[in-house]
C-alpha positions in Angstrom: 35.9 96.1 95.7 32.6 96.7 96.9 31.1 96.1 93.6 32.4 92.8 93.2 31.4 91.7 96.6 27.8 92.3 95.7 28.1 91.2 92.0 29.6 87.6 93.8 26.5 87.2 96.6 24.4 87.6 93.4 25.8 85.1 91.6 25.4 82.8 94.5 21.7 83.9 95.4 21.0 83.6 91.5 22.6 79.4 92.5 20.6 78.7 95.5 17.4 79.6 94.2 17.9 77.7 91.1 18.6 75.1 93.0 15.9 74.9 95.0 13.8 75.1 91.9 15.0 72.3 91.3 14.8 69.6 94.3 11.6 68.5 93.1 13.6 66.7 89.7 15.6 63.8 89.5 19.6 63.7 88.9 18.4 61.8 85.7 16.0 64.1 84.7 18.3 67.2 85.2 21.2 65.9 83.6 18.8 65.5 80.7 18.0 68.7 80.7 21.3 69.4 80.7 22.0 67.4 77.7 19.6 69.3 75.7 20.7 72.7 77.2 24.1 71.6 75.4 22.3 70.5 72.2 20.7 73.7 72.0 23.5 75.8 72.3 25.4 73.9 69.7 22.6 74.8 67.2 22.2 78.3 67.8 25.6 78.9 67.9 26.2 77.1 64.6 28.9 74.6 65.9 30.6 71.8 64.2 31.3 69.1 66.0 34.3 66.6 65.2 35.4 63.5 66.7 38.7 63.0 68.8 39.9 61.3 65.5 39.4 63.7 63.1 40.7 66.3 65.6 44.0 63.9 65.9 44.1 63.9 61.8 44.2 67.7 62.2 47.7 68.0 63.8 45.2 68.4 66.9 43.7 71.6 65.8 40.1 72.7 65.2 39.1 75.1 62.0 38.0 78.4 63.3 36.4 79.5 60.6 34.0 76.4 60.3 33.4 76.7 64.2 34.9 73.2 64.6 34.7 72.1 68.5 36.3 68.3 69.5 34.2 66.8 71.3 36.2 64.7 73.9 33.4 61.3 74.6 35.0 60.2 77.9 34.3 63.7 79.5 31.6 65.3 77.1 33.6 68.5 77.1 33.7 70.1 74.0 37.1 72.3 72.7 37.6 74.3 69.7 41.4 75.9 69.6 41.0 79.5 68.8 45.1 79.5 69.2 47.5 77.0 70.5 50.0 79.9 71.4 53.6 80.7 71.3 55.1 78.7 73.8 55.7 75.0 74.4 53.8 71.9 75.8 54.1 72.0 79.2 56.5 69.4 80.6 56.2 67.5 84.0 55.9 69.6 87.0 54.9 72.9 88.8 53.4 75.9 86.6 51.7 78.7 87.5 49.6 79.8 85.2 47.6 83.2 84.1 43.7 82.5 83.4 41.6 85.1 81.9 38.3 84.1 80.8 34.3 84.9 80.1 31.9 82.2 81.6 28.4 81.6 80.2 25.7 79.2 82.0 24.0 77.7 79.4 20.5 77.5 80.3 17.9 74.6 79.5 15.0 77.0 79.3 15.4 78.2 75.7 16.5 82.1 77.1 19.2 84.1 76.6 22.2 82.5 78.4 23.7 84.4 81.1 27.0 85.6 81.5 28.4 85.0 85.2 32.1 86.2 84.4 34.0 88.7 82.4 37.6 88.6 83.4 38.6 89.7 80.3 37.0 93.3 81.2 38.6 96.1 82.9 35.7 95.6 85.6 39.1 92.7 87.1 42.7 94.4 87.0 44.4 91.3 87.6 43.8 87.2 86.0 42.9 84.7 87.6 46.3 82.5 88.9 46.2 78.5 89.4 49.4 76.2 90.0 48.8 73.3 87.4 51.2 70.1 88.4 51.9 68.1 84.8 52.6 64.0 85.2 52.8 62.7 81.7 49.0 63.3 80.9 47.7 63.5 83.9 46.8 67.0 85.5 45.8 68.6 89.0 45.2 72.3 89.7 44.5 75.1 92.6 43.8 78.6 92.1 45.8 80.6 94.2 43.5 83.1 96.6 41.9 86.2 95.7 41.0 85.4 92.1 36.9 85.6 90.7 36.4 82.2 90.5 37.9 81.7 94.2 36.3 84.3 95.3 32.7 83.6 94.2 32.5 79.2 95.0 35.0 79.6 98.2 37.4 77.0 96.9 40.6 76.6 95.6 38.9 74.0 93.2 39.7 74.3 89.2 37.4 72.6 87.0 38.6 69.4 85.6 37.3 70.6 82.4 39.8 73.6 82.3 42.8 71.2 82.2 42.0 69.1 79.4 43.4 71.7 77.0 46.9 71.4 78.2 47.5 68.3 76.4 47.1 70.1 72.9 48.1 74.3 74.0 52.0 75.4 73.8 52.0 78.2 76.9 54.2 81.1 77.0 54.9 84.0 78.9 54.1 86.5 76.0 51.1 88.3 76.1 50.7 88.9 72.2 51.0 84.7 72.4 48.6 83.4 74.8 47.1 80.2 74.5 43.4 80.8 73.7 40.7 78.4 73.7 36.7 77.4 73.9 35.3 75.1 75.9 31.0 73.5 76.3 31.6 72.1 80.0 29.6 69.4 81.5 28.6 70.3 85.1 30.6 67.0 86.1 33.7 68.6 84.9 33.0 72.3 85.9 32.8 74.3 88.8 31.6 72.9 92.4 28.6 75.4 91.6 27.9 74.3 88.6 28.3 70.5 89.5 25.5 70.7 92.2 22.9 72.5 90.5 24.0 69.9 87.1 24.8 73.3 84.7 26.8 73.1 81.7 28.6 76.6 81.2 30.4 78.1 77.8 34.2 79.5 78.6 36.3 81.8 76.4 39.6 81.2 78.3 43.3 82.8 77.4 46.2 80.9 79.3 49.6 82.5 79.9 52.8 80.9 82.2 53.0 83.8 85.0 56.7 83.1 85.3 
């Protein structure tokens, strides 16, 4: 426990001096840098991007093996479906759901990109938990206390960005058949951390109904 307390006020240090590298720059300019921080990741990580249409025209699927991502315009996140899962499409209403993940900030310096989480390790025993409330297509979300991503930004904020799969994932309770997905996230739909300092991050995220 005392590891992960000093792992978390490193993550935040590592955020406030970044940040105040970067009062001197405009909202405009950093969200440009941003854009090309995405730009770049997408070329070295050898990523096809397809349009909402031709994701639509794929039963709403993405081919793996061509590193297909959607890239959804109104939000600029980007999705590939790794797999949709055993389960169903969540209907209307209260679910709590299991989130294990590995979060990259993608950085606009041309480095390595750094890895902030790993709950997909054995360094976290348990997942992250949210209660997701459904309304036709419409999403909201809080994580429950005690999880990383609590734990580190001091909210029970969930990033817009992590919802938008639910529209397109079938969630069930089996572990052998969680929901797995990828998603490029623009600061605007990420965390609160990565909103203020304008970082786009790189999630590897399984999703699993807790009960």
């Amino acid at each position: 426990m005392k590891k992960l307390s000093i792992f978390f006020l490193l993550v935040l240090g590592l955020g406030w001096m970044f940040q105040a590298c970067n009062n001197d720059k405009t909202y405009a300019e950093m969200k440009e840098e941003e854009r090309d921080a995405i730009k770049r990741f997408i070329e070295l990580e050898g990523i096809k991007v397809i349009s909402e249409k031709e994701f639509e025209a794929q039963d709403s699927l993405t081919n793996v093996a061509d590193n297909e991502f959607v890239l959804f315009s109104e939000s600029g996140v980007y999705m590939q479906v790794v797999s949709r899962g055993n389960g169903e499409l969540l209907a209307d209403g209260r679910h709590e759901i299991l989130a294990r993940y590995i979060e990259e900030e993608i950085l606009d310096d041309g480095k390595t990109d750094t890895l902030s989480f790993n709950t997909m390790s054995n360094l976290y025993a348990h997942p992250d938990a949210f209660i997701l409330t459904k309304s036709g297509n419409n999403f909201s979300a809080t994580f429950t206390y005690g999880g990383a991503m609590y734990s580190a930004h001091n909210t029970t904020y969930v990033p817009s960005g992590w919802m938008i799969p639910f529209n397109y994932i079938k969630v069930g309770r089996e572990i052998s058949g969680r929901s797995k997905i990828r998603l490029i996230v623009p600061h605007s739909e990420g965390t609160s951390t990565a909103s203020s300092q304008v970082m786009p991050c790189y999630y590897e995220i399984t999703y699993q109904l807790s009960r």
